[in-house]
C-alpha positions in Angstrom: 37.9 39.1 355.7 38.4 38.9 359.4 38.1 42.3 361.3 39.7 43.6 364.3 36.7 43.9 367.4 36.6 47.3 366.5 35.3 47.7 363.0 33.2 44.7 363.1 30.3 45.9 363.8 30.7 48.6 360.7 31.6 45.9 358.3 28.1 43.9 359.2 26.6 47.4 357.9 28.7 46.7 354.9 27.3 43.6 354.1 23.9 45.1 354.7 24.9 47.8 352.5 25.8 45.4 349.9 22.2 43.5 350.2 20.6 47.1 349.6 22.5 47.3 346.4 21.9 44.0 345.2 18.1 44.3 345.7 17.6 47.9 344.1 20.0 46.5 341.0 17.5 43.3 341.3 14.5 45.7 341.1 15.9 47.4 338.1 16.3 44.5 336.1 12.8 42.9 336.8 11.3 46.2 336.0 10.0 47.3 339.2 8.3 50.5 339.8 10.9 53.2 340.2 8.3 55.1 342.9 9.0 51.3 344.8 12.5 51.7 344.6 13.1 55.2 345.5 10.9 54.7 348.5 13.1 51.2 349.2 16.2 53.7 348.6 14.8 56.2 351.4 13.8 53.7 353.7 17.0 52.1 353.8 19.1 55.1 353.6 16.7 57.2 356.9 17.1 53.4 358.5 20.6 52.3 358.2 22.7 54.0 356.1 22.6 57.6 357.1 23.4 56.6 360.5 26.2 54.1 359.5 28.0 57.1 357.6 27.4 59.2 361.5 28.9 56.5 363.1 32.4 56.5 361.2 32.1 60.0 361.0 31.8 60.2 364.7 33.7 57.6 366.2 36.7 57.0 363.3 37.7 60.9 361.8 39.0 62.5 365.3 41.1 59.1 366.5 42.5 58.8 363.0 43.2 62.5 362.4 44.7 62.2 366.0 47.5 60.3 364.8 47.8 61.6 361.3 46.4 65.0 360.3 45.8 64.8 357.0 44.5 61.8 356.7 44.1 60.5 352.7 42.1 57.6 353.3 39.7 59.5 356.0 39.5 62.7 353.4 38.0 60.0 350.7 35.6 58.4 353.0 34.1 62.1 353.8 34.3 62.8 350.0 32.5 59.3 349.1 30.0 60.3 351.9 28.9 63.0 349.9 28.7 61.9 347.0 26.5 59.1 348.2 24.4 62.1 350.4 24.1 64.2 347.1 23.2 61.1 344.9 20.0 60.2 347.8 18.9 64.0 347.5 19.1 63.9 344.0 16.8 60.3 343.8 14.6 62.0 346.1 14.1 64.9 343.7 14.0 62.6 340.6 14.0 58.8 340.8 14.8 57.4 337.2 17.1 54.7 336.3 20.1 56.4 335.9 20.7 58.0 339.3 19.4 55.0 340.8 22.4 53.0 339.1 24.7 55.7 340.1 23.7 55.6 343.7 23.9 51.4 343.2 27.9 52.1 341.5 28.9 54.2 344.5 27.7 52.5 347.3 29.8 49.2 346.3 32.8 51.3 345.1 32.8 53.1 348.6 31.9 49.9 351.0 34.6 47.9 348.6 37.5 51.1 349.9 36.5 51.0 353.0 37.2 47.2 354.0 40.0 47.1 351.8 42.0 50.9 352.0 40.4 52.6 355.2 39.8 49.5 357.7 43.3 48.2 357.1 44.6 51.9 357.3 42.7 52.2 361.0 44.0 49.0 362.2 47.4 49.8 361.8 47.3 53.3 362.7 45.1 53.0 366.1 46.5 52.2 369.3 44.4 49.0 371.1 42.8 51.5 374.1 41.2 53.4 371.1 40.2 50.5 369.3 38.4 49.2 372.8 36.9 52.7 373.3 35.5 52.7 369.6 34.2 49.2 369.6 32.2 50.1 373.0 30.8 53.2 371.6 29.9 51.8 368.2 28.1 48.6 370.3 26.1 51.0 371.9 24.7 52.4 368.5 24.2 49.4 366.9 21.0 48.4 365.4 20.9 45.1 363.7 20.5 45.9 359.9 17.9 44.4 357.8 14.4 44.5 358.8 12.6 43.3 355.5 10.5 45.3 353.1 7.4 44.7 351.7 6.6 44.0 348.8 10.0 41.9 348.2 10.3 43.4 344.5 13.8 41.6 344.3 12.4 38.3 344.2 10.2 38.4 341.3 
């Protein structure tokens, strides 16, 4: 799906988001260490995730609650956030199988809202100066995603 300048940079994090989900669903089914997994989990989520979820946080709440208040599809991105937060701690504390699917289940279910509820929402609602101001600001954040792991447990 084609994105306005503005959210493009978030929905590349998407897809790398996606491709984090994919690999630690990979590594459950081939049987990989869980130890391996959590420690893919945290890498990924202190490297790129955490700091995707700051960035809409930062540059999309204010402009959108700007315009409308009480925002529904802003309230359930903040709600998915932590949900996905509290899932990480709770890997953190104790890696098995199941929290490791939950985590898997809500980062799709959360990337798949945002490009199709919130990022249509935002384009509608924002006016184009705010759009420019938010694609600068997110440019100046960006860090381009993936940057391997080793050992590549998904491929085996």
């Amino acid at each position: 799906m084609k994105r306005e300048k503005f959210l493009e940079i978030l929905s590349w994090e998407h897809h790398d988001g996606l491709v984090i989900a994919l690999r630690l669903e990979k590594g459950l089914e081939n049987g990989t260490e869980l130890w391996l997994l959590k420690d893919y989990l945290l890498d990924k989520w202190n490297h790129a995730l955490k700091d995707h979820f700051q960035s809409e946080e930062r540059y999309l709440i204010q402009p959108a609650q700007y315009y409308e208040p009480d925002s529904a599809p802003i309230q359930k991105m903040m709600q998915q956030h932590e949900v996905i937060t509290k899932l990480v701690e709770t890997i953190l504390d104790k890696a098995n199988k199941a929290n490791i699917e939950k985590f898997i289940a809500a980062l799709r279910q959360h990337i798949q809202f945002e490009e199709k509820e919130l990022f249509p929402y935002l384009e509608s609602l924002l006016e184009p100066e705010l759009k420019d101001k938010i694609a600068q600001c997110l440019s100046i954040h960006y860090v381009k995603g993936d940057k391997g792991w080793d050992p590549e447990f998904w491929k085996t």
